[in-house]
N, C-alpha and C positions, 0 to 999 in steps of 0.2 A: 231178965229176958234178953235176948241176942238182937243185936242191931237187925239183923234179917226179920227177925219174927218180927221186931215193933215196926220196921219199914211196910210189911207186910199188912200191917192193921190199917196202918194209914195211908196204904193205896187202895184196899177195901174203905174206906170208909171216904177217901178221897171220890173213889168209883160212886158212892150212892149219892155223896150230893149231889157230883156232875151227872146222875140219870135226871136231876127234874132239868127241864125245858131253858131253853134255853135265854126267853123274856123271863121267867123268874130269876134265873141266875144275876141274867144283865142290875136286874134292879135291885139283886142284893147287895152285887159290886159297887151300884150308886148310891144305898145305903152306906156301905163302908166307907166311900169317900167322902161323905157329909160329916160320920164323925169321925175321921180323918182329921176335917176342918173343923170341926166343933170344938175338939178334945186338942187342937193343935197337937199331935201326934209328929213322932220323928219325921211320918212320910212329909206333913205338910210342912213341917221346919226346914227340910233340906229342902224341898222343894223350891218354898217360896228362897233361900237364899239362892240357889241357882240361879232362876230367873232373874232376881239380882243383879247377881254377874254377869251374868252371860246376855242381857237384854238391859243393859240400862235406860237405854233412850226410852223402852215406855213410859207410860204414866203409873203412879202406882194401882190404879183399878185398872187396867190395863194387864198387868204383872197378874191381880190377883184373879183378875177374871181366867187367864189365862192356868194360874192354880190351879183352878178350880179343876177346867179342862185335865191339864196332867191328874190329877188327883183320881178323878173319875177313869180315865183311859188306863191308868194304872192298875186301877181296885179292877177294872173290865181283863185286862191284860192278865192278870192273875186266875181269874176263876178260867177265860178260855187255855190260859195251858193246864191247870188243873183238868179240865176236859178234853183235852188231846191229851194229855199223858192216861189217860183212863179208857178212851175210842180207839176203836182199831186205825191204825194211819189211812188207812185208804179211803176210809170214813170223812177223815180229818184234811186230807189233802182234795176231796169235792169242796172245801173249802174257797179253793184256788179261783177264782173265775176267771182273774185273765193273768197270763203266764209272759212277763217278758225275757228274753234273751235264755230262755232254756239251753238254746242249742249253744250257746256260749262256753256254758259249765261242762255238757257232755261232750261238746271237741277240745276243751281243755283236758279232759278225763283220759282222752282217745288218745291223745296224743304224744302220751308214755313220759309227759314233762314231769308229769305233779303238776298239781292245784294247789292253791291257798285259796279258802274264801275267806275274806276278814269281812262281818257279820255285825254290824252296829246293836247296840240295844234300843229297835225302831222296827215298831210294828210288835210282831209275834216271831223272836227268834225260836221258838223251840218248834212252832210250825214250819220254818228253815229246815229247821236240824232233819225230820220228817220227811222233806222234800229233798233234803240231799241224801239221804238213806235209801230213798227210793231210787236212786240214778247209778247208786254203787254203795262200795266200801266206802269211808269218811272216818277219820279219828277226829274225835272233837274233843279240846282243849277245854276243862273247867277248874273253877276253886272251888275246892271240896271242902264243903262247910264242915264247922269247929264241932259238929256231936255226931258222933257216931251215926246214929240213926238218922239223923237227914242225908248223911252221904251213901246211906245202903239204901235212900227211898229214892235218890237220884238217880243211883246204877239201875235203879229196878224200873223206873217209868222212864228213862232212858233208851232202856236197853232194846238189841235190836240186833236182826242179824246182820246188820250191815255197820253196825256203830261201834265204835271203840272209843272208849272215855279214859281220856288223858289227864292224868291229876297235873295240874301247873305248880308242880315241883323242879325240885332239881332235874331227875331225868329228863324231864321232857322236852326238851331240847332234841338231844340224841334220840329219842323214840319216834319226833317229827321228820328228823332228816331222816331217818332212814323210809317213813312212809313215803316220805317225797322223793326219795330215789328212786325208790320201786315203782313211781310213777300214778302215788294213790294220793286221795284228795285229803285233805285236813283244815279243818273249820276254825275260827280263831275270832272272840269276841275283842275286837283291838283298842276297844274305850273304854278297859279298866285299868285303872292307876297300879300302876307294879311297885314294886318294892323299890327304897332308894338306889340306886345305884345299878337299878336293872332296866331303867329309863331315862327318857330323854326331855328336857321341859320344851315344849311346843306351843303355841298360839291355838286358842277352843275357845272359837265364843269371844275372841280380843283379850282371852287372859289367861297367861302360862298355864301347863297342867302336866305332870309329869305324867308320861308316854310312854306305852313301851316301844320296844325295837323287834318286837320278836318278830313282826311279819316281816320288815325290811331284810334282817338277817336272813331267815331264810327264805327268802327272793333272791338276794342275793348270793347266796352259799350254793342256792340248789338249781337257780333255774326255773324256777317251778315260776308257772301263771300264779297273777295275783285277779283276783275277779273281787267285787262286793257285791253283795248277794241282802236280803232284807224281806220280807213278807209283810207288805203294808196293808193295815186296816183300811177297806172300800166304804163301807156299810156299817149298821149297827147288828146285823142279824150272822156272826163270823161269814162276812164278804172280807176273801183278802184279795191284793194283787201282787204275784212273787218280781221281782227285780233282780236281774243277774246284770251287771255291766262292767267290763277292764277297769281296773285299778290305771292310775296316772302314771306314767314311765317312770317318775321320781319316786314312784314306792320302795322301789329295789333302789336305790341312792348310797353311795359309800358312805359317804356323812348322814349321819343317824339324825343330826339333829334335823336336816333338811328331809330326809326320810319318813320321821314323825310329824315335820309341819303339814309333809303332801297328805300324810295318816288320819292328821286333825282336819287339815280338809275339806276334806272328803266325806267323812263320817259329818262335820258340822251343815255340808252343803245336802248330807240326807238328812239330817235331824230337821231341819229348816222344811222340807216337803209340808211336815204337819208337827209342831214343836210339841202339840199335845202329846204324840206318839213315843215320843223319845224319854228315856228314862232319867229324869232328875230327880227322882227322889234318890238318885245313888249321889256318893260324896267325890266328887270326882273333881274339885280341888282342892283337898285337904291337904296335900302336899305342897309346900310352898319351894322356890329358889332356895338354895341356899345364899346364906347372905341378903336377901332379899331383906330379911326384916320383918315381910308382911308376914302377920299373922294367921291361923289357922282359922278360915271364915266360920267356920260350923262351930266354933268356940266361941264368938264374937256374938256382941245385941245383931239382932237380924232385923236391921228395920224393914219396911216393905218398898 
């Protein structure tokens, strides 16, 4: 069967569970995250190491209580884009109740620079992605997952006439500049660990994380505005509130490493809004210093 056709199955069959209600959903996602914890599952092992790191000073029920949160805000995160990728966006975007700094993104748009939004994983980025489709053209930057058919069920609940999906390959680089010459926006998740040598190690959380550089460079290269942009969960019933505000003048910084500190941030001082919201169950320091010595945490006893 053809990557299309099985993409195709699993956006129908994605469509019918997101038709029941939206409280049955919420508390099938809260089932998931219980055996999540129950079954200590990947999401809760990365989890609970993150907060680890990245929060030592709690207590350990403190840490776990906080688990928990991530774990549930997660399983919830999942089935709402499962149903935006399935609802018409207009549908999707009555979501919005309160809108800040809109007008930020559309006279960055106007103003024939180019945009960067650099786009944390906090809140509902794909309800982002949605809101910026609706404002114009947007190419948005992804890593196209390892099977076929998950990257043709991506293009497909994606896709849009305003969206362009950029594989974070080799070209892509050269496919960004030229969007941002031409004075068009492009979307950039900037808190995924890039490959060695394609980033910079930075301060997240009080402990190094290799960075990339992609936003700084092209700030730098092209000129273009840097705005962060974020759709934060209000409510439990999909109440969000979108956030648009300038990036710090050291995003565009010649020195990369000082580039990816302003990078880390920033993103750290939105993750902090609501730590539930922010995505830890990704592995987001598995890369170590070189030389460093320290070992790979997610290899390591995970105490609590």
């Amino acid at each position: 069967m053809k990557p299309e056709t099985s993409a195709g199955l699993l956006h129908r069959g994605a469509a019918l569970l997101t038709s029941l209600p939206w409280p049955w959903l919420r508390a099938l996602a809260d089932a998931l995250a219980w055996l999540w914890r129950r079954l200590d599952a990947r999401e809760s092992q990365v989890a609970r190491c993150n907060l680890r790191l990245a929060y030592p000073e709690l207590l350990p029920s403190q840490r776990a209580e906080l688990q928990r949160r991530v774990l549930r805000t997660t399983a919830r995160q999942a089935l709402e884009t499962l149903r935006f990728w399935t609802h018409p966006h207009a549908d999707n975007l009555a979501c919005l109740r309160e809108r800040h700094g809109e007008a930020l993104y559309d006279a960055a748009l106007a103003s024939g620079k180019g945009v960067i939004v650099a786009a944390p994983h906090f809140g509902n980025w794909e309800l982002l992605n949605q809101w910026l489709s609706s404002r114009g053209p947007i190419a948005i930057v992804y890593a196209p997952p390892e099977s076929a058919v998950g990257d043709a069920f991506l293009l497909r609940v994606r896709g849009a006439d305003n969206i362009r999906q950029v594989r974070a390959e080799g070209p892509a680089v050269r496919q960004l500049w030229k969007v941002l010459k031409a004075g068009g926006g492009v979307g950039i998740l900037p808190d995924q660990q890039p490959k060695l040598g394609d980033g910079e190690f930075a301060p997240f959380f009080g402990k190094q994380a290799l960075t990339m550089t992609l936003v700084s460079r092209l700030a730098e290269r092209t000129g273009a505005t840097v705005l962060f942009a974020w759709c934060e969960r209000t409510g439990p019933d999909l109440d969000f509130a979108l956030h648009v505000e300038p990036a710090p003048a050291g995003i565009a910084d010649t020195d990369p490493v000082a580039a990816a500190a302003v990078l880390n941030a920033t993103v750290e001082r939105i993750a902090r809004r609501d730590p539930a919201q922010y995505q830890w169950t990704y592995k987001r320091y598995g890369a170590r210093p070189p030389g460093s010595g320290e070992p790979n945490p997610y290899k390591e006893p995970n105490p609590t």
